[in-house]
C-alpha positions as CSV (number, residue, x, y, z in Angstrom):
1,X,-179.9,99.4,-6.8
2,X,-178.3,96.9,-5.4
3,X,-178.1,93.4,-7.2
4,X,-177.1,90.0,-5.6
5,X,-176.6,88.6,-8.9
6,X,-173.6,91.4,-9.3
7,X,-171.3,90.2,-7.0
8,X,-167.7,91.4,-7.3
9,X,-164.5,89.7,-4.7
10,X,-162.6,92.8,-4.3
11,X,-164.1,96.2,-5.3
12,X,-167.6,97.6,-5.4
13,X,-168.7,98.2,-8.7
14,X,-170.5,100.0,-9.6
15,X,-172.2,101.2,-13.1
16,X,-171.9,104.0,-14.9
17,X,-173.3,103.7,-18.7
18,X,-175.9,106.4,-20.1
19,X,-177.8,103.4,-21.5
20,X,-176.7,99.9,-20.5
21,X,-178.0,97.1,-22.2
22,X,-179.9,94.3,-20.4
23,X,-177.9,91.2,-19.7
24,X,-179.6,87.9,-19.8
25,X,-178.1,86.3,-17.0
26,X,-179.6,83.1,-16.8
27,X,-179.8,80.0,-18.5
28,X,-182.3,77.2,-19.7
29,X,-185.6,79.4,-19.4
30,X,-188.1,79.8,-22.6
31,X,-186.4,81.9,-25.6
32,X,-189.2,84.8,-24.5
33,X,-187.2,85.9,-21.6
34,X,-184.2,86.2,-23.8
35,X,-185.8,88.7,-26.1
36,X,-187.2,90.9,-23.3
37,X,-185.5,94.3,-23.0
38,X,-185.3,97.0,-20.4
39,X,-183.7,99.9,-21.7
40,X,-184.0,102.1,-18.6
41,X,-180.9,104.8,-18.9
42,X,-178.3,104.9,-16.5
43,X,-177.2,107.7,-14.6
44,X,-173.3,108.7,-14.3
45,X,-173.6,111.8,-12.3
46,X,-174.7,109.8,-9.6
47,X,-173.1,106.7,-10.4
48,X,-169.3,109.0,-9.8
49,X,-171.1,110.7,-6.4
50,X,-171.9,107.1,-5.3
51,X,-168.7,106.0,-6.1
52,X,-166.9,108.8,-4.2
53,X,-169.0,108.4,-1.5
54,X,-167.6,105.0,-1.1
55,X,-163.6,105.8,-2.0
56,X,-164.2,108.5,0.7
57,X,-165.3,105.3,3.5
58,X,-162.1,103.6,2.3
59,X,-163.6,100.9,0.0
60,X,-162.5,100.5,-3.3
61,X,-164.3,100.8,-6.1
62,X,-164.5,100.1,-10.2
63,X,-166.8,102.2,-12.1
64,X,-167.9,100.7,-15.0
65,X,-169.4,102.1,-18.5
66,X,-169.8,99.2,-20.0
67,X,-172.0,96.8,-17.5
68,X,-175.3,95.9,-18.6
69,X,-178.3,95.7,-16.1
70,X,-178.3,91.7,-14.9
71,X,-181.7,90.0,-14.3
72,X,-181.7,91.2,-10.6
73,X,-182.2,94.6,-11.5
74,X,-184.4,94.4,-14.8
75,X,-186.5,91.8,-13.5
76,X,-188.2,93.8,-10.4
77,X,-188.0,96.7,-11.9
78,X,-189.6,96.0,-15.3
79,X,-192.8,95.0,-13.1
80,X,-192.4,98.3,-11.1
81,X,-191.7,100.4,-13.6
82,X,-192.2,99.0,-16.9
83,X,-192.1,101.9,-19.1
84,X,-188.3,101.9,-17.7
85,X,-188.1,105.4,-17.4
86,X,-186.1,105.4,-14.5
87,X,-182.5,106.3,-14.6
88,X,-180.5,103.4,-12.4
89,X,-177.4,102.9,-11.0
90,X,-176.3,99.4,-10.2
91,X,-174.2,98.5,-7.8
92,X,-172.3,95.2,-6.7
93,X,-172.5,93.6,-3.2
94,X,-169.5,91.2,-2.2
95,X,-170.4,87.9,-0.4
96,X,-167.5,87.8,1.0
97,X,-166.9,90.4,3.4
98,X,-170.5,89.2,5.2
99,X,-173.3,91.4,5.7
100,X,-172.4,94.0,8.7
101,X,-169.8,95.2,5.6
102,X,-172.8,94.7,3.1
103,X,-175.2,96.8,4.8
104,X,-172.8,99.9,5.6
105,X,-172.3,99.8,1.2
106,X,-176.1,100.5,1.7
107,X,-175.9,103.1,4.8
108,X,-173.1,104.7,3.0
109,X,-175.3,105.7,0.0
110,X,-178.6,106.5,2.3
111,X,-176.7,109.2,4.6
């Protein structure tokens, strides 16, 4: 999944944990939304095939065991799925190569 609220300058990131936490991005909302969590697993075989999918289209990328599932992912899909049995895979988009460069990170991973 991509998330706009994961957005890296340089590299794609992309993560890789087996069970990420859920990061509460945000700031001044009611102490509810702080406690909510989505413990969805992640999925590193497919985070590595994603990622060298991407290394093989030239782009550089950071893997990354330790990154937690931000609001734009948990958010959506804790309504879609909310027994967050879904494995995921996050990955970053970067504002500032524009979006022809954005959407070919997300043709790269649907060919």
């Amino acid at each position: 999944m991509f998330s706009a609220h994961l957005d890296a300058a340089d590299d794609v990131l992309i993560t890789a944990g087996s069970h990420p936490k859920t990061v509460h991005d945000f700031y001044h909302f009611p102490d509810e939304l702080y406690q909510i969590s989505y413990p969805a697993p992640g999925e590193p075989v497919l985070a590595k095939q994603i990622a060298d999918t991407f290394i093989n289209a030239g782009i550089k990328v950071n893997i990354d065991a330790t990154h937690g599932w931000d609001h734009g992912v948990w958010i959506p899909l804790r309504l879609m799925y909310p027994q967050a049995n879904i494995p995921i895979v996050q990955i970053s988009i970067n504002t500032r190569v524009g979006t022809t460069e954005n959407y070919r990170y997300g043709q790269l991973i649907t060919s």
